[in-house]
C-alpha positions as CSV (number, residue, x, y, z in Angstrom):
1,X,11.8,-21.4,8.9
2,X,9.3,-21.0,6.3
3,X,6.8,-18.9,8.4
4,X,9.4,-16.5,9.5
5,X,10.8,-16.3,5.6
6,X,7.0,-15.5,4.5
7,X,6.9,-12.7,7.1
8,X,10.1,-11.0,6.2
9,X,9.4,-11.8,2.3
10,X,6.1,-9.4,2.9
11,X,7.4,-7.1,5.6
12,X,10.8,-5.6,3.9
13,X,9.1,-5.8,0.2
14,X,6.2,-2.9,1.5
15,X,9.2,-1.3,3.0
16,X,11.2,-1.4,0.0
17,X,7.4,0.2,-2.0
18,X,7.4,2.7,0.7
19,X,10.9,3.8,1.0
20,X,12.1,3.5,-2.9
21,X,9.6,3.4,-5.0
22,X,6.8,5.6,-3.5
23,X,8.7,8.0,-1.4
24,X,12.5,8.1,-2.9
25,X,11.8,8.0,-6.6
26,X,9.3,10.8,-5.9
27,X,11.4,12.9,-4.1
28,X,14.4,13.0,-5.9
29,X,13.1,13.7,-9.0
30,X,11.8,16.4,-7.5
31,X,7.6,15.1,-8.1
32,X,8.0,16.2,-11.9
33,X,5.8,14.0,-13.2
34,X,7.7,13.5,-16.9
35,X,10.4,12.3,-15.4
36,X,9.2,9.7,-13.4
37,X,6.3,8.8,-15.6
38,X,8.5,5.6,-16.7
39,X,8.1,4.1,-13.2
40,X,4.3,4.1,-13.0
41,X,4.0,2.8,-16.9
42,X,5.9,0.1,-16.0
43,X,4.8,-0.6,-13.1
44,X,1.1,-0.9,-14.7
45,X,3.4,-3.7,-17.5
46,X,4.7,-5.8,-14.7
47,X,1.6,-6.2,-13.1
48,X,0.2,-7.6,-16.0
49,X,3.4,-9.9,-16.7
50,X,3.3,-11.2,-13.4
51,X,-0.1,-13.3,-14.8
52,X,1.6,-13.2,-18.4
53,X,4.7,-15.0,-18.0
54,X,4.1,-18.5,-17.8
55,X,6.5,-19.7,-15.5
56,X,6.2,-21.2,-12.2
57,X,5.7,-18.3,-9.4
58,X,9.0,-18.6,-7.3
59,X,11.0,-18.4,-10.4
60,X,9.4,-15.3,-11.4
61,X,9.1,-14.0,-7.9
62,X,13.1,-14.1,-8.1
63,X,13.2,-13.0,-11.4
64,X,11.8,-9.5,-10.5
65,X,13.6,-9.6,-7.0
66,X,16.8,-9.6,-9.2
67,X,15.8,-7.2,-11.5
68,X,15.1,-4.6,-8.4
69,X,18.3,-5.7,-6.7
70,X,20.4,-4.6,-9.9
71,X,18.2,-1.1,-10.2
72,X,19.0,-0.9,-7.1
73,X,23.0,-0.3,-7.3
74,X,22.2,2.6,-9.5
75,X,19.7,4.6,-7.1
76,X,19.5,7.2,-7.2
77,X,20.7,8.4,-10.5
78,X,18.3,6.5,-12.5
79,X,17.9,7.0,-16.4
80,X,14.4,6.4,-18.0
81,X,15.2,3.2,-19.3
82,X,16.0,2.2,-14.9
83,X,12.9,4.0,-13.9
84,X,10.9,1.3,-16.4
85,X,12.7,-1.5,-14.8
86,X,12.2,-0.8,-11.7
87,X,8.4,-0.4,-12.1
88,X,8.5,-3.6,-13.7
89,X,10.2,-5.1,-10.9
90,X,8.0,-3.6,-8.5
91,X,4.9,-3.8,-10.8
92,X,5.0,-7.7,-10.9
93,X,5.9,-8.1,-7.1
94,X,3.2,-6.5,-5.6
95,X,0.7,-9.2,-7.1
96,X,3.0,-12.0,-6.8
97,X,3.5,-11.0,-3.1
98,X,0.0,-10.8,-2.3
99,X,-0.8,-14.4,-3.8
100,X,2.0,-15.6,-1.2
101,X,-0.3,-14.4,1.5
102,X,-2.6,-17.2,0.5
103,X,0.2,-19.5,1.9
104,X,0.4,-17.1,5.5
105,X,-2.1,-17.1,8.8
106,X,-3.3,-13.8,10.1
107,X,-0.6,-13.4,12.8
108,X,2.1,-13.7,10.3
109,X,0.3,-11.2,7.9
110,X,0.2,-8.9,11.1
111,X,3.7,-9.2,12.1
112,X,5.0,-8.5,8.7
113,X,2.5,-5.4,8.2
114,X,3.8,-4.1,11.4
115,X,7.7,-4.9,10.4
116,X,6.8,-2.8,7.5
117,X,4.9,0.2,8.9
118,X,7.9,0.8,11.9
119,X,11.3,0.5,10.0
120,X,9.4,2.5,7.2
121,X,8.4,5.4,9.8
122,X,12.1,5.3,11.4
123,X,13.2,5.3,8.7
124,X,11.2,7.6,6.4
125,X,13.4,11.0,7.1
126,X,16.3,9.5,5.6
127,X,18.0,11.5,2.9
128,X,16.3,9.6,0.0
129,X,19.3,10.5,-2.0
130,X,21.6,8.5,0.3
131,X,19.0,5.3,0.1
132,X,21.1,3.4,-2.0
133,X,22.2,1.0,0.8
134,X,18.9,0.4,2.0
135,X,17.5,-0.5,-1.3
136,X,20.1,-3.0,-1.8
137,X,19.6,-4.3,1.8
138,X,15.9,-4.8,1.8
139,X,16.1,-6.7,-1.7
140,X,18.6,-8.7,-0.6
141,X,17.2,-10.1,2.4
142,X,13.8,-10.1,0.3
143,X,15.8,-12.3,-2.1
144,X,16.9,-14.3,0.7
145,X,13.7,-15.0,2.1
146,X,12.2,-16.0,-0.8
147,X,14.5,-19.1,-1.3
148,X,12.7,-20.1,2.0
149,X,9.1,-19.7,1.1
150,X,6.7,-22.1,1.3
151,X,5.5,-24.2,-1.9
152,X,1.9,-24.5,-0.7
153,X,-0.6,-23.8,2.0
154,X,0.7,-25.4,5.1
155,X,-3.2,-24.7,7.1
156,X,-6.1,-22.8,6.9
157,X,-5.7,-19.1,6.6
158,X,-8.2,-17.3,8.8
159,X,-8.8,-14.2,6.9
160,X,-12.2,-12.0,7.0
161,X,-15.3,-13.3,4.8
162,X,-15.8,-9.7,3.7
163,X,-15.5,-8.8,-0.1
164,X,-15.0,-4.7,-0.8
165,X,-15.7,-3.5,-4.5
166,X,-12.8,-2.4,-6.8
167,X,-14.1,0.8,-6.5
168,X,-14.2,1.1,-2.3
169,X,-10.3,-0.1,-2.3
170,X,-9.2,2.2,-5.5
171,X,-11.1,5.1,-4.0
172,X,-9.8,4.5,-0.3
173,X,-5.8,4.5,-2.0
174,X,-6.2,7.3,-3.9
175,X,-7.5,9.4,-0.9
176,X,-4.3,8.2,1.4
177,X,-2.2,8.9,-2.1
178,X,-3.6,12.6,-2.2
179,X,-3.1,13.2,1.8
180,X,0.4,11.5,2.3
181,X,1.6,13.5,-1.0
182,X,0.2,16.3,0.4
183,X,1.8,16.0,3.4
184,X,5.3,15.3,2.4
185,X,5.5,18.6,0.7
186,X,3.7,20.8,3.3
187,X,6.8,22.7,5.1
188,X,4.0,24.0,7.8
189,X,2.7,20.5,9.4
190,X,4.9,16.9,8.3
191,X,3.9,15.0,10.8
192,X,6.7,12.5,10.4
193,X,9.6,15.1,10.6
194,X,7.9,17.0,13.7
195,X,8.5,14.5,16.6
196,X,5.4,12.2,16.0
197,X,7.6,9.0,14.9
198,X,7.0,6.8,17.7
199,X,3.7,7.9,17.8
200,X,2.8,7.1,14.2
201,X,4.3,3.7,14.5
202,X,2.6,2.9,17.6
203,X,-0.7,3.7,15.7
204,X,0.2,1.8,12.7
205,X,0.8,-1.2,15.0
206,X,-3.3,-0.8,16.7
207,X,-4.3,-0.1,13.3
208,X,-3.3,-3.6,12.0
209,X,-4.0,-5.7,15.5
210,X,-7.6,-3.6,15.2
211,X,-8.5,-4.9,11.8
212,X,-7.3,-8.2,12.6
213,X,-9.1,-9.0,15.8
214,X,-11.7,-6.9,15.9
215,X,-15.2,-7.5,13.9
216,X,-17.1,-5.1,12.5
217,X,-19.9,-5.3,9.8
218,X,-18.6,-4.5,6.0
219,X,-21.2,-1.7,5.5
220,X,-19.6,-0.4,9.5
221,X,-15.9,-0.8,8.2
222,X,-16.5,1.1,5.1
223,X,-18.1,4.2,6.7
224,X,-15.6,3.7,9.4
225,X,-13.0,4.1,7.0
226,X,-14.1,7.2,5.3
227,X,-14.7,8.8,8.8
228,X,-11.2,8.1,10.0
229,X,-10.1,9.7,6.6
230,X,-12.2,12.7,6.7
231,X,-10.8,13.2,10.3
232,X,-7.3,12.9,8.6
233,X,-8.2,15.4,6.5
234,X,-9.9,17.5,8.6
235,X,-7.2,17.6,10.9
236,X,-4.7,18.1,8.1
237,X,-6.6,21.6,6.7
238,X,-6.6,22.9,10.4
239,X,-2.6,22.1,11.0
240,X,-3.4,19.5,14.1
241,X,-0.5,17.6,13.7
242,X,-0.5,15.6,17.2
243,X,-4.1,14.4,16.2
244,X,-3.0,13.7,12.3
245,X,-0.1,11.3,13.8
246,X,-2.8,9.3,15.7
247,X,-6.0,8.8,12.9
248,X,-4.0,8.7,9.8
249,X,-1.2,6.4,10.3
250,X,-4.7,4.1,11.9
251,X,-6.5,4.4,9.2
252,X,-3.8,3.9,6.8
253,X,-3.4,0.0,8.3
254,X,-6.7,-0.6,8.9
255,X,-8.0,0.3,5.2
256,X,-5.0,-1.8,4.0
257,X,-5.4,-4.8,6.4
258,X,-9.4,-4.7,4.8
259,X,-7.7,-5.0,1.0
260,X,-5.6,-7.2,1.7
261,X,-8.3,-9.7,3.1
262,X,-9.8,-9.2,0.1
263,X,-7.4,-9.8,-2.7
264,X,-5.9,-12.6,-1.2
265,X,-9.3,-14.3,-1.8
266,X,-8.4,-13.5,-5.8
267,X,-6.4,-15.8,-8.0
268,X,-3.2,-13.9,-9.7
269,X,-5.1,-13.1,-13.0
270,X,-7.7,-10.9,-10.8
271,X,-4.6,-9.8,-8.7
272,X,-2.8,-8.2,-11.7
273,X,-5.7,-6.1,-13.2
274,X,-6.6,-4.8,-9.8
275,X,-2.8,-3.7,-8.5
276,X,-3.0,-1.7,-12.2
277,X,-6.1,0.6,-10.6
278,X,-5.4,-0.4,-7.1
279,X,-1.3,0.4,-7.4
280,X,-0.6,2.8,-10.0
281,X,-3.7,4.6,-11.2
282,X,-5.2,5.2,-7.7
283,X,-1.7,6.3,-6.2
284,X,-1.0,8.4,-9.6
285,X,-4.4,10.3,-9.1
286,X,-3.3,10.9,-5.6
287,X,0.0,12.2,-6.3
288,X,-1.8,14.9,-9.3
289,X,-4.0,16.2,-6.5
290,X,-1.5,16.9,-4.5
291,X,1.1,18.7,-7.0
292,X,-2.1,20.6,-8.4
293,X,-3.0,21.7,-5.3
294,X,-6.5,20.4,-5.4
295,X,-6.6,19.2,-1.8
296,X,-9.3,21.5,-0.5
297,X,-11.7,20.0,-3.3
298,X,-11.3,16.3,-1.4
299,X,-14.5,17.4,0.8
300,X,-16.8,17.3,-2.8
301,X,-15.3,13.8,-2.9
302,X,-16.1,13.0,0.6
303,X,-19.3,13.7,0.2
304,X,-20.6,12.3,-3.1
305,X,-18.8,9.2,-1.4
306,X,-20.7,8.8,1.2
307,X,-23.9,9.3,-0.7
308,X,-22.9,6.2,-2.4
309,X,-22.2,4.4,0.4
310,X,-25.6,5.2,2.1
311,X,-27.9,4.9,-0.5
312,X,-26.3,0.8,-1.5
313,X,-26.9,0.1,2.3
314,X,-30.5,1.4,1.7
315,X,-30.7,-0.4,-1.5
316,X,-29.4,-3.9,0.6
317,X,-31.7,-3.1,3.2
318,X,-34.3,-2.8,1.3
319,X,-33.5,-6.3,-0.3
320,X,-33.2,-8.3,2.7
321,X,-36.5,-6.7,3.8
322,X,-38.4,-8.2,1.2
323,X,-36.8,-11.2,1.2
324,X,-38.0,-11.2,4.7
């Protein structure tokens, strides 16, 4: 009972992220950026309370869950005072729920990611102004799974012995930010409202199995993630939406199966100040490029990137050489 509450505790949480709070809020407010500035700010606050508040963590994890439950009966007409709350709510969960994956094996993590990815892609061209059900239905089975989850570890969780900087993870948000805002406003090529949906999911799905079972080198995932983004975005600037639906939704699971293997190696302090760049700056920066219009500029970005990743592998190479 307690494995299968962990999964669905993780899986309809990112769906609630995805389909709420990143995508509905967004869209109903029409992207204007004063008006739903209150989300992001506190979103950035709950983070940090979710160390702050000195309470043991299942009391706080449903302490947030009901503060997004009763947000929640108001969406979509939210005031300011709402949108804060609900980025607080939010905000706090998203470290809180990645400390629980301390508690999950790698199957579990897997199944819930690919929960996630699937009802959020069916479900994704639903009128985010008639959401208000499946707000309330998300946090209340996330509510319900969390009276179920487990205390402490129950066995050894099998997760990847690579590290990736603060940097690498911020940077690779922001670019999927930038792309999937980008997207969702592009009347020419929206790859989730041209017939692609089963297709994306089914690439979401190899995406997480991929980064699961399949080793590669950290220097080789890292410039095997910015190649699968610059293919994204290649493929996004010359309108190819059957390839888009393939890479991107692939590289959007594999990048976040990598960060998630690394910040669950983190205690909740660490967790807290990185979901502030990792959740809210990186995915504000996104969301600028993309109402600004500076998405043909992302190459520059590209590039300097790789530059940097190149010359630390040199740099490491160079080190192991002489300690050789």
């Amino acid at each position: 009972m307690q494995k299968i509450a962990l999964i669905l505790f993780i899986a309809f949480e990112l769906c609630y992220y995805l389909l709420i709070a990143q995508t509905g809020i967004v869209e109903y407010f029409h992207s204007n950026i004063f008006l739903i500035a209150p989300l992001p700010l506190g979103g950035i606050i709950g983070s940090i309370l979710s160390y702050a508040i000195k309470i043991p963590t299942q009391y706080k994890i449903k302490l947030f869950l009901c503060l997004q439950l009763l947000i929640s009966f108001f969406y979509p007409n939210l005031s300011i005072i709402m949108l804060f709350i609900l980025g607080l709510s939010v905000g706090a969960l998203a470290p809180l729920l990645i400390n629980e994956l301390k508690k999950a094996h790698a199957i579990q993590i897997a199944l819930a990611l690919c929960i996630s990815y699937t009802i959020g892609t069916f479900l994704f061209t639903y009128d985010v102004a008639q959401r208000a059900p499946i707000a309330i239905g998300l946090t209340l089975l996330v509510l319900s799974a969390s009276i179920f989850l487990p205390q402490k570890q129950l066995h050894h969780n099998e997760i990847s012995s690579d590290t990736f900087s603060l940097f690498a993870m911020t940077l690779w948000i922001f670019l999927d930010s930038a792309l999937f805002e980008s997207l969702s406003r592009d009347i020419t090529i929206s790859i989730w409202r041209d017939g692609f949906t089963l297709q994306i999911a089914l690439f979401h799905i190899i995406g997480v199995v991929f980064a699961f079972y399949f080793n590669i080198e950290k220097n080789q995932k890292e410039l095997f993630i910015m190649l699968l983004f610059a293919l994204s975005y290649l493929f996004y600037f010359i309108q190819e939406g059957f390839l888009l639906s393939i890479i991107y939704p692939f590289v959007i699971s594999f990048y976040n199966v990598v960060i998630l293997q690394t910040l669950s190696k983190k205690d909740l302090k660490t967790l807290s100040i990185y979901m502030v760049f990792i959740g809210w700056i990186a995915s504000g920066g996104g969301l600028f490029v993309a109402l600004t219009e500076l998405t043909l500029f992302m190459p520059i970005l590209f590039l300097l990137a790789l530059i940097k990743i190149l010359s630390t592998q040199q740099i490491q190479h160079k080190e192991k050489t002489c300690l050789n």
